[in-house]
TORKOL-4160 file (C-alpha; in steps of 0.2 Angstrom, whole numbers, padded with zeros to 4 digits, m for minus):
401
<pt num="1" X="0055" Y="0042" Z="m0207"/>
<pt num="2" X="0046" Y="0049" Z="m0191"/>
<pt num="3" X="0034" Y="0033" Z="m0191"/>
<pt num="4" X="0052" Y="0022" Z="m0194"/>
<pt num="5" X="0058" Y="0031" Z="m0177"/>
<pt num="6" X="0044" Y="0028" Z="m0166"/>
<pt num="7" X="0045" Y="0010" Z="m0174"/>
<pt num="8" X="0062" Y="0008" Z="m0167"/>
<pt num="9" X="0060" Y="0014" Z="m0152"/>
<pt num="10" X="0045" Y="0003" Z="m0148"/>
<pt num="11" X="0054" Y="m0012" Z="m0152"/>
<pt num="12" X="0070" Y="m0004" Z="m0140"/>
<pt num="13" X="0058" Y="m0003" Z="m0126"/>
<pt num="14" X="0052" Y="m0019" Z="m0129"/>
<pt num="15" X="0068" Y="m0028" Z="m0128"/>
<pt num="16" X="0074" Y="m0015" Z="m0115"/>
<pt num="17" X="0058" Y="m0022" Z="m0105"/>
<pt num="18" X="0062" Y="m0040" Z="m0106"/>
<pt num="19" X="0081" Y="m0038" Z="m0100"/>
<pt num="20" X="0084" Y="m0039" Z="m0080"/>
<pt num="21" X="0080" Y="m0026" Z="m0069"/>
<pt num="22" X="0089" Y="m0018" Z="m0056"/>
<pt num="23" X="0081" Y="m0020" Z="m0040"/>
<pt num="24" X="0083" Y="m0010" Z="m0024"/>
<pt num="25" X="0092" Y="m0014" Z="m0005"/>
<pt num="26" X="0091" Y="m0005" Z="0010"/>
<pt num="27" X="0103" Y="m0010" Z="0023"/>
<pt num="28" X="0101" Y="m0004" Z="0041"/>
<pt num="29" X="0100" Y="0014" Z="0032"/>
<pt num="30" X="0100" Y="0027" Z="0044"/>
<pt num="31" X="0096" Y="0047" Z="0040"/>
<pt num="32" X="0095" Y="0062" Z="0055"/>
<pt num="33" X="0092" Y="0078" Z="0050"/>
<pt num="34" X="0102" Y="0091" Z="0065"/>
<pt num="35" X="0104" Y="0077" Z="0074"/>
<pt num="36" X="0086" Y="0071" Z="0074"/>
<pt num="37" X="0083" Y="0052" Z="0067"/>
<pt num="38" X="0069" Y="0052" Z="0055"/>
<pt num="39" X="0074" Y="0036" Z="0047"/>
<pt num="40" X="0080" Y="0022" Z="0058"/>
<pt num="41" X="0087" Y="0006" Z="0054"/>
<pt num="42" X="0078" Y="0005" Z="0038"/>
<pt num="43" X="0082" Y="m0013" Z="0032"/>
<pt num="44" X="0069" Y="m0018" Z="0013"/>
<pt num="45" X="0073" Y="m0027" Z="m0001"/>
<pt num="46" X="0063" Y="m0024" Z="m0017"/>
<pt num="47" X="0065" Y="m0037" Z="m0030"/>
<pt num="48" X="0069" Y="m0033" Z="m0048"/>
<pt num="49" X="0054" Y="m0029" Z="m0058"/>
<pt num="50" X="0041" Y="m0029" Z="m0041"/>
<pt num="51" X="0031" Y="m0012" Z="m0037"/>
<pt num="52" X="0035" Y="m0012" Z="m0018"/>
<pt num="53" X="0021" Y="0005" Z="m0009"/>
<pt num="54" X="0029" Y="0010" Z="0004"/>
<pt num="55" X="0015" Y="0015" Z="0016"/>
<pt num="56" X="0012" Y="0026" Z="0034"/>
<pt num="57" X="0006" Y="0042" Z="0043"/>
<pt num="58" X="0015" Y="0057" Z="0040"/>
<pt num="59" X="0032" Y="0057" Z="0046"/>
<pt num="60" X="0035" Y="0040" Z="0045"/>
<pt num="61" X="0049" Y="0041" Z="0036"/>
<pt num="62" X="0042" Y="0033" Z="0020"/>
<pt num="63" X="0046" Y="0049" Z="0010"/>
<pt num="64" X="0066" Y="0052" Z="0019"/>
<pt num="65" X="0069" Y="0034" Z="0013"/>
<pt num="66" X="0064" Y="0035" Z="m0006"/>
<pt num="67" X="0074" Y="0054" Z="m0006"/>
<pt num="68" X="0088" Y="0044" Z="0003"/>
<pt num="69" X="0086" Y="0032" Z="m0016"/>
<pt num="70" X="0086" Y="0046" Z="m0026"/>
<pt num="71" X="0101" Y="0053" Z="m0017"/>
<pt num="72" X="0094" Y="0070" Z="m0010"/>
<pt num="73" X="0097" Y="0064" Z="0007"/>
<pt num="74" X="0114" Y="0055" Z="0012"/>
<pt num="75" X="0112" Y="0043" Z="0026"/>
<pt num="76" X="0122" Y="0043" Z="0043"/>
<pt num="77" X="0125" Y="0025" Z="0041"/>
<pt num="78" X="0119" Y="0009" Z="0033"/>
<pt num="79" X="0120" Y="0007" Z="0012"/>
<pt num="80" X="0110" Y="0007" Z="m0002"/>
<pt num="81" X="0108" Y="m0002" Z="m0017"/>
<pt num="82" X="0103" Y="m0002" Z="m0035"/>
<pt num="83" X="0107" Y="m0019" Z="m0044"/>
<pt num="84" X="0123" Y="m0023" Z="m0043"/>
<pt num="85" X="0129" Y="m0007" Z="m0037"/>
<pt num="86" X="0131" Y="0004" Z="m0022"/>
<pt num="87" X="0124" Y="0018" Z="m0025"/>
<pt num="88" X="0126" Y="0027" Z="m0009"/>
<pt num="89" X="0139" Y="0041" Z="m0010"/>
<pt num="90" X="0132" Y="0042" Z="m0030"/>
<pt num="91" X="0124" Y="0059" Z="m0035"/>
<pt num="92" X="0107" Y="0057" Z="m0038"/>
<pt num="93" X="0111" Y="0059" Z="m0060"/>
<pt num="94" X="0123" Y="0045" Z="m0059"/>
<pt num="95" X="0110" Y="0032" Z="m0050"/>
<pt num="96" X="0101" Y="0029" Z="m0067"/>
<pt num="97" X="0081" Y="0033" Z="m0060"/>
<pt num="98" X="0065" Y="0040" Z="m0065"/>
<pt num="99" X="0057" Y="0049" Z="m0053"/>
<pt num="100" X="0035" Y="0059" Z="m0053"/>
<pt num="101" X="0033" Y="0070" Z="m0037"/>
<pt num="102" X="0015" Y="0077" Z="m0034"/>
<pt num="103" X="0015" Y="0092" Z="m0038"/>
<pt num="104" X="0019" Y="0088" Z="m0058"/>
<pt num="105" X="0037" Y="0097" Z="m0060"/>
<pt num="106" X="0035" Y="0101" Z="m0076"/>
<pt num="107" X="0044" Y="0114" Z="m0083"/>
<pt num="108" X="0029" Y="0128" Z="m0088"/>
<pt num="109" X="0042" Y="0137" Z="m0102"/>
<pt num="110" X="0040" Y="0121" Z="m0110"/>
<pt num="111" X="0029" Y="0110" Z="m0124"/>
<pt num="112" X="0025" Y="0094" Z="m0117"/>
<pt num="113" X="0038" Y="0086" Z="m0129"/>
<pt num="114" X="0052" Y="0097" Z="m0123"/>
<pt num="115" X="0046" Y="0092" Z="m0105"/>
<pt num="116" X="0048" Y="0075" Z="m0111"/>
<pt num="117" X="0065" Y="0077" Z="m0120"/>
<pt num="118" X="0074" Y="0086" Z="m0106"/>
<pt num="119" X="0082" Y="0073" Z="m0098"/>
<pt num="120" X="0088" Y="0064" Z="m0116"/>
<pt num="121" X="0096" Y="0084" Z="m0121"/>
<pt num="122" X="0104" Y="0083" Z="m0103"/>
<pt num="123" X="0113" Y="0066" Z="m0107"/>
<pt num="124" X="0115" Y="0074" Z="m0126"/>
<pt num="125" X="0107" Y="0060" Z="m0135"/>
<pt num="126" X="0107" Y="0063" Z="m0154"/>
<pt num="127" X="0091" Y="0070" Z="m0160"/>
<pt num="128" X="0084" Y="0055" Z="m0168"/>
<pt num="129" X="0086" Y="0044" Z="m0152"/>
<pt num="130" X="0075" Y="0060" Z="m0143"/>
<pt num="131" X="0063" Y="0059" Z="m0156"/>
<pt num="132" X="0058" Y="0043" Z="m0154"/>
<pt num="133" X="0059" Y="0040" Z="m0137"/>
<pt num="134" X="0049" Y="0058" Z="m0133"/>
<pt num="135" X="0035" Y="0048" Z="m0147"/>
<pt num="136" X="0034" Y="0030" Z="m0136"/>
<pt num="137" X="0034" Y="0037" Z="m0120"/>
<pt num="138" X="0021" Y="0050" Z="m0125"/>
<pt num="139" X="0011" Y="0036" Z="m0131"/>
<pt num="140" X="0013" Y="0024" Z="m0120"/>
<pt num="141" X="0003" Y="0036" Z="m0105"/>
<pt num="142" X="m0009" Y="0041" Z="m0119"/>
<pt num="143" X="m0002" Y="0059" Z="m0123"/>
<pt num="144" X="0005" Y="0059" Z="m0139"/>
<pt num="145" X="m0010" Y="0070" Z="m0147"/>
<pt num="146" X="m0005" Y="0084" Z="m0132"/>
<pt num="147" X="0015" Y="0086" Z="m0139"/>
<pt num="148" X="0015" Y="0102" Z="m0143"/>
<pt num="149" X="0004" Y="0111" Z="m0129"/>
<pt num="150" X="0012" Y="0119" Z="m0113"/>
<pt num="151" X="0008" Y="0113" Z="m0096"/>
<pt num="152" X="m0005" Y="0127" Z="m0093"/>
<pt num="153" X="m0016" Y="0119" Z="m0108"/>
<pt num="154" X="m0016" Y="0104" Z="m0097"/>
<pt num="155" X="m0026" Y="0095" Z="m0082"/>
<pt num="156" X="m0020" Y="0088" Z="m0066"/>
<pt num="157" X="m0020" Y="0073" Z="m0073"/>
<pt num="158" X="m0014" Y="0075" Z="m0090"/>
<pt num="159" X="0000" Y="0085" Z="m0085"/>
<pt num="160" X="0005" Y="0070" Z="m0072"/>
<pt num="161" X="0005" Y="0057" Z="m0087"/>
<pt num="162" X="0019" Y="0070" Z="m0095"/>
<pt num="163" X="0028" Y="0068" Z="m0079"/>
<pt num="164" X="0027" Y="0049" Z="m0080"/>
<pt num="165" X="0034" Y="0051" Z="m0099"/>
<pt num="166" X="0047" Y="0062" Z="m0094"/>
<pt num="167" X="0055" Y="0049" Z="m0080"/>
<pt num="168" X="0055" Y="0033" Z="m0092"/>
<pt num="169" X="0062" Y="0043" Z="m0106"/>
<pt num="170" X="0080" Y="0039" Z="m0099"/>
<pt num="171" X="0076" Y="0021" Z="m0098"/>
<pt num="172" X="0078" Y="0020" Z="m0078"/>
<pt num="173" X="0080" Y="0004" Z="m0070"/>
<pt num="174" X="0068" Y="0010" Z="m0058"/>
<pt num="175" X="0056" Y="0022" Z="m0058"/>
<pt num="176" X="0054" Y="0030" Z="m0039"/>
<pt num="177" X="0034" Y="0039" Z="m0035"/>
<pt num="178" X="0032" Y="0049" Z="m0021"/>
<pt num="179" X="0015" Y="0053" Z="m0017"/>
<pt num="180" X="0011" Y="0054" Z="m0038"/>
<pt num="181" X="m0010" Y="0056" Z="m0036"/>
<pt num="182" X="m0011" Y="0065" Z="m0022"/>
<pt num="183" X="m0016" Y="0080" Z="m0030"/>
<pt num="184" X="m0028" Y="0072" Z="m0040"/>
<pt num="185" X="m0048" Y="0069" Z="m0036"/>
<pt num="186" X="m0053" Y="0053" Z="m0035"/>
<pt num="187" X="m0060" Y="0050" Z="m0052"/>
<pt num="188" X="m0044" Y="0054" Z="m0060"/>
<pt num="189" X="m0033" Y="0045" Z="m0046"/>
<pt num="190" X="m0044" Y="0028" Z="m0051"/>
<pt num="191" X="m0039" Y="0031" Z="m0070"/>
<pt num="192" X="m0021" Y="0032" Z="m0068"/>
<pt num="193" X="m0019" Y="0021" Z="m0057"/>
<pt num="194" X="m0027" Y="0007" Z="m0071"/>
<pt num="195" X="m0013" Y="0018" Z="m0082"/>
<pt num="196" X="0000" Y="0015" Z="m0070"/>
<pt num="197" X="m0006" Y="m0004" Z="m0068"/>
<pt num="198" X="m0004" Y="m0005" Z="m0088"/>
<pt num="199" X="0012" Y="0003" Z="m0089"/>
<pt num="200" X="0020" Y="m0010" Z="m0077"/>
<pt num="201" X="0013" Y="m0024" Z="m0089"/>
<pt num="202" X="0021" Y="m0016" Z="m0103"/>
<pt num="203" X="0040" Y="m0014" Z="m0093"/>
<pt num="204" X="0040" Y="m0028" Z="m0082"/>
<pt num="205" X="0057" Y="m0024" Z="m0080"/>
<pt num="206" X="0055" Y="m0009" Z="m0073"/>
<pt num="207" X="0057" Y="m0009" Z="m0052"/>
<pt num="208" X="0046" Y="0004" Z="m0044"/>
<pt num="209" X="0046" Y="0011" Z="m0026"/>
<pt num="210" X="0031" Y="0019" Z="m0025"/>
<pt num="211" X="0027" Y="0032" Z="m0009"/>
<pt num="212" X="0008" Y="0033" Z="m0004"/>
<pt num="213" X="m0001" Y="0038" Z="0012"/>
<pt num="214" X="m0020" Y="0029" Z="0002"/>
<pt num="215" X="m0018" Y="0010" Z="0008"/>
<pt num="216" X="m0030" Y="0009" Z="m0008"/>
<pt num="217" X="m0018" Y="0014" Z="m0018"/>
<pt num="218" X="m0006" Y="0002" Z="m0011"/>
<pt num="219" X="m0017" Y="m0013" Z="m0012"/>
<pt num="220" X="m0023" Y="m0009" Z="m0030"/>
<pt num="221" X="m0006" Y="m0007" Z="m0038"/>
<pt num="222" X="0008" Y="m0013" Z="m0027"/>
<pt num="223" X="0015" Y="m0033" Z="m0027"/>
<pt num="224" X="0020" Y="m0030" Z="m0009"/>
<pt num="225" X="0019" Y="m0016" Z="0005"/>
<pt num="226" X="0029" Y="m0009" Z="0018"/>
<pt num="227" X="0023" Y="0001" Z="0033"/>
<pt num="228" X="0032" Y="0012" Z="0042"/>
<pt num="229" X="0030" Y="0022" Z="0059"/>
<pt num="230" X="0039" Y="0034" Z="0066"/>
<pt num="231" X="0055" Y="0033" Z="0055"/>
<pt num="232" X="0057" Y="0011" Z="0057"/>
<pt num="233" X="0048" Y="0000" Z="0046"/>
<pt num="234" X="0034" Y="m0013" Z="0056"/>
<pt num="235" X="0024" Y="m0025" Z="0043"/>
<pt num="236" X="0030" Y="m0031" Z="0025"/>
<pt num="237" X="0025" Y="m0043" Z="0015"/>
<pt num="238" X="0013" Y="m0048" Z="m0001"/>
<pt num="239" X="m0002" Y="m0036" Z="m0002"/>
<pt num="240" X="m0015" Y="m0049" Z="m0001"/>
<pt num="241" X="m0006" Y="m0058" Z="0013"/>
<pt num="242" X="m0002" Y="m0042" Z="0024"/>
<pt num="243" X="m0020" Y="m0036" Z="0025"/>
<pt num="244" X="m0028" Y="m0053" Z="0028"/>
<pt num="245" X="m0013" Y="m0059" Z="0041"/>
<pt num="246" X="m0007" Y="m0042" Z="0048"/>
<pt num="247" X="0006" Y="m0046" Z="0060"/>
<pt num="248" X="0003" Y="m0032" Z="0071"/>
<pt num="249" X="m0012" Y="m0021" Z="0076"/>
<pt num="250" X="m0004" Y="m0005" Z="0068"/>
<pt num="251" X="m0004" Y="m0014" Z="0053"/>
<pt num="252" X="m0020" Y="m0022" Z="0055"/>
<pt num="253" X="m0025" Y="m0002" Z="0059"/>
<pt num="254" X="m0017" Y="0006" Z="0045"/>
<pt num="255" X="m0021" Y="m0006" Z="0031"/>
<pt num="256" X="m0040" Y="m0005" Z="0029"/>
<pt num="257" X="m0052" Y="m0004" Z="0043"/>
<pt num="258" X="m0050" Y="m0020" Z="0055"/>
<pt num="259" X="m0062" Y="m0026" Z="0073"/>
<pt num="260" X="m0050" Y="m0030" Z="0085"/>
<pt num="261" X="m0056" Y="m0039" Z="0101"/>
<pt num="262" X="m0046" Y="m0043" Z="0117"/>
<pt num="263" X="m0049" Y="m0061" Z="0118"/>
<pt num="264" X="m0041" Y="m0075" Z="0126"/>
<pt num="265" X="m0034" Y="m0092" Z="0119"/>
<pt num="266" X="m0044" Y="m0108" Z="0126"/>
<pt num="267" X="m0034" Y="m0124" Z="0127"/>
<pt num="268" X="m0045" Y="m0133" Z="0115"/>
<pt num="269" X="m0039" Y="m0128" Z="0097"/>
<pt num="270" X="m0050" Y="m0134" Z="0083"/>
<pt num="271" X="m0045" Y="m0138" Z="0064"/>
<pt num="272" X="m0049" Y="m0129" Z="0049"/>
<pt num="273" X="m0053" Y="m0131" Z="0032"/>
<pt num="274" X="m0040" Y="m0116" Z="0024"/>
<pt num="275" X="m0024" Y="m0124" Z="0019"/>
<pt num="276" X="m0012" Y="m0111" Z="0025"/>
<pt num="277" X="m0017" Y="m0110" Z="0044"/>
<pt num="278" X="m0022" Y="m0118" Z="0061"/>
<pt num="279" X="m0034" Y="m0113" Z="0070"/>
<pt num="280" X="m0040" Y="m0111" Z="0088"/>
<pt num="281" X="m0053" Y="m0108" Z="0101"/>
<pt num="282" X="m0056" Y="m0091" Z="0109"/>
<pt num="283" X="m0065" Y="m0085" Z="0124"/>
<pt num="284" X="m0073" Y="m0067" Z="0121"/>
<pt num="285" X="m0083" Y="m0065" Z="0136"/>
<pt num="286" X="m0093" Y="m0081" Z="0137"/>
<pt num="287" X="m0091" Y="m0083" Z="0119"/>
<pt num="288" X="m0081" Y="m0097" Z="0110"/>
<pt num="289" X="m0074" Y="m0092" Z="0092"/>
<pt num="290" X="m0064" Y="m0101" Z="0080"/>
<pt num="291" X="m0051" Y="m0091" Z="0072"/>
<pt num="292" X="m0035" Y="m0091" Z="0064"/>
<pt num="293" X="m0020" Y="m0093" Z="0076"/>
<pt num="294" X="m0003" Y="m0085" Z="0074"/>
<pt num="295" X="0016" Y="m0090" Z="0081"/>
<pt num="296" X="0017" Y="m0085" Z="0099"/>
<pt num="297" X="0001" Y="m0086" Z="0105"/>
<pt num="298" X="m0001" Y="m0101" Z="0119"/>
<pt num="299" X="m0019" Y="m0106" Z="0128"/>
<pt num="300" X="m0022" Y="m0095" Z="0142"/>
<pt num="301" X="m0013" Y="m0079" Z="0132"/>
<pt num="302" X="m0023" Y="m0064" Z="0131"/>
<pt num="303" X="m0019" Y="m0057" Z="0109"/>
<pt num="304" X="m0032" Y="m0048" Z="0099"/>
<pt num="305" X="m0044" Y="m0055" Z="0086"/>
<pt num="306" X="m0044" Y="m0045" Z="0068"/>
<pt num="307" X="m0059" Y="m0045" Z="0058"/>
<pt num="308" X="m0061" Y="m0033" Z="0043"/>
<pt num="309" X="m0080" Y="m0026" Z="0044"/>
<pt num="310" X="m0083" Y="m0033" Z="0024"/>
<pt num="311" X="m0082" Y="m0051" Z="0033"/>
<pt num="312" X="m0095" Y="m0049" Z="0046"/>
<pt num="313" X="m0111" Y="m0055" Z="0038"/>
<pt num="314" X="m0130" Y="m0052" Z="0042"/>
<pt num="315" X="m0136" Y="m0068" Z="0036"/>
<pt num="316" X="m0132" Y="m0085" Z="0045"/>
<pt num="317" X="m0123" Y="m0095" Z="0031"/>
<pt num="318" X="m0126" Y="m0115" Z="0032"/>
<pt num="319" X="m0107" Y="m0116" Z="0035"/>
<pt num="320" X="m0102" Y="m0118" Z="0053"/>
<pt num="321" X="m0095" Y="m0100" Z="0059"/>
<pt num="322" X="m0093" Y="m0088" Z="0072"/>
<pt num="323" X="m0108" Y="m0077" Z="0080"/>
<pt num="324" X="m0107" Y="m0063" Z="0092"/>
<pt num="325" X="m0123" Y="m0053" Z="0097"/>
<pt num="326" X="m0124" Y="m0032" Z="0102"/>
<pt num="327" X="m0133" Y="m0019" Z="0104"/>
<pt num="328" X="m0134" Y="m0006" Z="0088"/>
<pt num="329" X="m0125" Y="0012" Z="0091"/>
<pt num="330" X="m0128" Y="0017" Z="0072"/>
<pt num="331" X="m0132" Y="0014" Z="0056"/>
<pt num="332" X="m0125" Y="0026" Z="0041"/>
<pt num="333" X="m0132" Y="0023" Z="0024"/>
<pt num="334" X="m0116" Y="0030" Z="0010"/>
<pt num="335" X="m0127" Y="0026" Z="m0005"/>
<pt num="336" X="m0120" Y="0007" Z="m0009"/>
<pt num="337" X="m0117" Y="0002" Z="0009"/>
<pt num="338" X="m0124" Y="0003" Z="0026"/>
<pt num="339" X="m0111" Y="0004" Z="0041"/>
<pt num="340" X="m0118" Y="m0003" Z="0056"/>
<pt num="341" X="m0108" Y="m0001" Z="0071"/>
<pt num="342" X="m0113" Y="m0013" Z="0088"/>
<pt num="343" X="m0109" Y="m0012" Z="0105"/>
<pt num="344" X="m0103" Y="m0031" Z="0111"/>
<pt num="345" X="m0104" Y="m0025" Z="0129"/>
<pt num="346" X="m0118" Y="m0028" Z="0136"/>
<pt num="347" X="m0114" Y="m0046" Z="0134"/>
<pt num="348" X="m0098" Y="m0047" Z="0142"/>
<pt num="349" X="m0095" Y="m0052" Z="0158"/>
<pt num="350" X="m0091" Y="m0038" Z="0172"/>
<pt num="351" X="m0072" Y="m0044" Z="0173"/>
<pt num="352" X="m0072" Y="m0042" Z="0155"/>
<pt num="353" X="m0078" Y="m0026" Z="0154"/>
<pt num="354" X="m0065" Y="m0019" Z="0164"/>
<pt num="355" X="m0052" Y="m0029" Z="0153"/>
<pt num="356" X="m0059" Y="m0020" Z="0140"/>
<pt num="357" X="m0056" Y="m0002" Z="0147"/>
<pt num="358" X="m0042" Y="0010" Z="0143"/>
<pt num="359" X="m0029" Y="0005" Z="0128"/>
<pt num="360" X="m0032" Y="m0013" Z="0130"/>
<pt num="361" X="m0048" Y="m0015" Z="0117"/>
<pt num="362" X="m0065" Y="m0012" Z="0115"/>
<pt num="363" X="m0080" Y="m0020" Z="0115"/>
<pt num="364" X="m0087" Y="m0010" Z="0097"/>
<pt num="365" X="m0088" Y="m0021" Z="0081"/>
<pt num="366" X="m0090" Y="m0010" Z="0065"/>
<pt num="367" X="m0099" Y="m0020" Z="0049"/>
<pt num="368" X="m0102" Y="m0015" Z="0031"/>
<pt num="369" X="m0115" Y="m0022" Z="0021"/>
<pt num="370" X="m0123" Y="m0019" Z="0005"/>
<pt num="371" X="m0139" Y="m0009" Z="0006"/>
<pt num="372" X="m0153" Y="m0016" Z="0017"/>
<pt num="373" X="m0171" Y="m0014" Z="0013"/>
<pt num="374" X="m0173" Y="m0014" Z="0031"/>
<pt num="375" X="m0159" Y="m0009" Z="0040"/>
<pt num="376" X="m0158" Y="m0010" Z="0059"/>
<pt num="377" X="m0162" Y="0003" Z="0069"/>
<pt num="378" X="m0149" Y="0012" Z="0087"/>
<pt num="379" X="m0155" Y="0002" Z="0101"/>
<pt num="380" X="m0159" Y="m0017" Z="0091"/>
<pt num="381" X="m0150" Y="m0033" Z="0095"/>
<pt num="382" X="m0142" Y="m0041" Z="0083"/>
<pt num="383" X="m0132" Y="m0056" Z="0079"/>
<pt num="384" X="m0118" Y="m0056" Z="0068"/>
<pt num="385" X="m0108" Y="m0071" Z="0058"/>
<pt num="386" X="m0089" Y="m0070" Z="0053"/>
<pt num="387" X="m0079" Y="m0087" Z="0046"/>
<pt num="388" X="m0066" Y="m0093" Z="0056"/>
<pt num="389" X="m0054" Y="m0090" Z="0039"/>
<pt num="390" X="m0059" Y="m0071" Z="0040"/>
<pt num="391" X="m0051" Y="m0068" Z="0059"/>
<pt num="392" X="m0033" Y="m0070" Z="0063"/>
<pt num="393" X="m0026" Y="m0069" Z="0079"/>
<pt num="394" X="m0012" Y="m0056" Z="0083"/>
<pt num="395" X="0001" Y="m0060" Z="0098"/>
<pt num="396" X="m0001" Y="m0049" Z="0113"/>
<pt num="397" X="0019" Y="m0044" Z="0110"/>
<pt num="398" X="0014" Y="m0037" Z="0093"/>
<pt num="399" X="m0003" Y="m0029" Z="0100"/>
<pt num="400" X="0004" Y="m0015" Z="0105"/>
<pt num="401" X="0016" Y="m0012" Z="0089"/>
């Protein structure tokens, strides 16, 4: 009988996970708090079935705008939607959502299976609907052995897997995550997020807004990202794309570590080998590069050059590509890498140099390697090779974003 449940629900979820999903519209959403704006304008569209990370410092807003989804918060103007519906006046139990907080929420009077179940009693499903959905969810995180333990017999981890059960229990449309790992160490955070990655494969329905402040959560789990600063949203787009196109240099910041060099377009552009670019000529100092080039920026304009420090090699490849040659500052050895940091300075040009003071760039170039036998030593010169593929161009109107 139990096995003939669990049976049934599996296939519900199945079928439940091949139906639409309900995906998620902000529109111009707007939410002060005594009269304060901590969420301006917020305009994002998340498709059904996508995991969109919403990413930024804290107090961005990223968190106001998934409580203002959940219904906790109620914006001063603009809508939001969920599917079909406008959800915006809607209480929070009539918007048909999951939602895993940090700090687990489970309730400590209860076995993980009543945890699990609490949602199901609330909407007074029959008992044979709870059992069998308290048995899938359970297994689906890997914690049906723990059913009957309390929340105090269980570790961070464990007990956040019973959080994750708990919110798809009521078969949510989407599934909202605010900051889920964050009180995780690392070793666990890297397991669940595989767990969470496997979950989504299993409900590819199932539409998730997921809240971080780790850009490596983002990039591992997340079909697209959006990052905020200071309550407006300032970069979205496909995760891959995003980090090796930023569009502006908070993005390029906040998204993984990036170089970024005041350069300034030549007149000459040259033609490259990727299929989703053109590029041109740069002058950094007396130095010609070949980068990507981006909408906006002209010959003559001053922009920034973005180069992620995994792109910058040691070894001259037989491919045509871009050198630059410093000085060495440091060289820090973190067991399966060295990063090296070089000072381009001293072969800049005086007019440069001054350029380069102030909030308008620098002249440091920061590169990780795998471990060197030999690695260099504060003072060396060294030359350096990047692809023009690997740098991208950032328009001086969005430098500054």
């Amino acid at each position: 009988m139990a096995s003939d449940l669990a049976l049934d629900s599996a296939r519900s979820v199945a079928r439940s996970a091949r139906e639409p999903g309900s995906g998620i519209c902000f529109e111009d959403v707007t939410v002060a708090y005594k009269g304060t704006v901590v969420l301006e304008r917020f305009s994002l569209t998340v498709a059904p079935g996508e995991i969109m990370a919403i990413i930024g410092p804290s107090g961005s807003g990223k968190t106001t705008a998934l409580r203002a989804v959940a219904g906790f918060v109620r914006p001063v103007s603009g809508r939001i939607q969920i599917g079909e519906r406008d959800v915006t006046d809607l209480p929070p139990y009539e918007r048909d959502l999951g939602m895993v907080v940090q700090n687990y929420a489970l309730f400590p009077h209860m076995r993980v299976d009543e945890n699990v179940a609490f949602g199901l009693r609330a909407r007074k499903e029959a008992d044979t609907t709870v059992y069998g959905r308290v048995q899938e969810c359970l297994r689906m995180v890997g914690m049906l052995n723990y059913a009957r333990r309390y929340p105090r017999e269980l570790s961070g981890g464990q007990q956040q897997r019973v959080a994750i059960a708990r919110a798809l229990a009521i078969r949510p449309r989407v599934l909202l995550l605010d900051e889920p790992l964050s009180a995780l160490d690392a070793q666990i955070r890297r397991s669940m997020l595989d767990e969470l990655a496997r979950l989504h494969r299993e409900l590819p329905a199932l539409t998730v807004l997921y809240v971080t402040h780790d850009q490596t959560e983002a990039l591992t789990l997340a079909d697209r990202i959006a990052i905020m600063r200071d309550g407006r949203l300032v970069a979205t787009g496909r995760s891959h794309a995003l980090y090796r196109l930023p569009t502006n240099r908070f993005a390029a910041e906040f998204l993984g570590r990036a170089n970024l060099l005041t350069v300034r377009r030549e007149a000459t552009s040259g033609a490259g080998s990727a299929s989703d670019g053109v590029f041109a000529r740069v002058r950094f100092g007396d130095v010609s590069l070949l980068a990507r080039s981006a909408e906006g920026v002209s010959a003559g304009d001053e922009c920034l050059l973005c180069i992620r420090p995994h792109d910058i090699g040691l070894q001259r490849p037989p491919a045509p590509v871009n050198a630059l040659v410093g000085t060495v500052q440091s060289v820090v050895w973190q067991g399966d890498l060295h990063n090296v940091t070089l000072d381009l300075g001293a072969d800049l040009g005086a007019d440069l140099r001054g350029d380069l003071a102030g909030d308008r760039g620098d002249s440091i170039l920061r590169l990780v390697s795998l471990p060197l036998r030999e690695p260099p030593q504060p003072g060396d010169r060294l030359e350096v090779f990047f692809a023009p593929e690997d740098a991208v161009l950032i328009p001086a109107e969005a430098a500054h974003a």
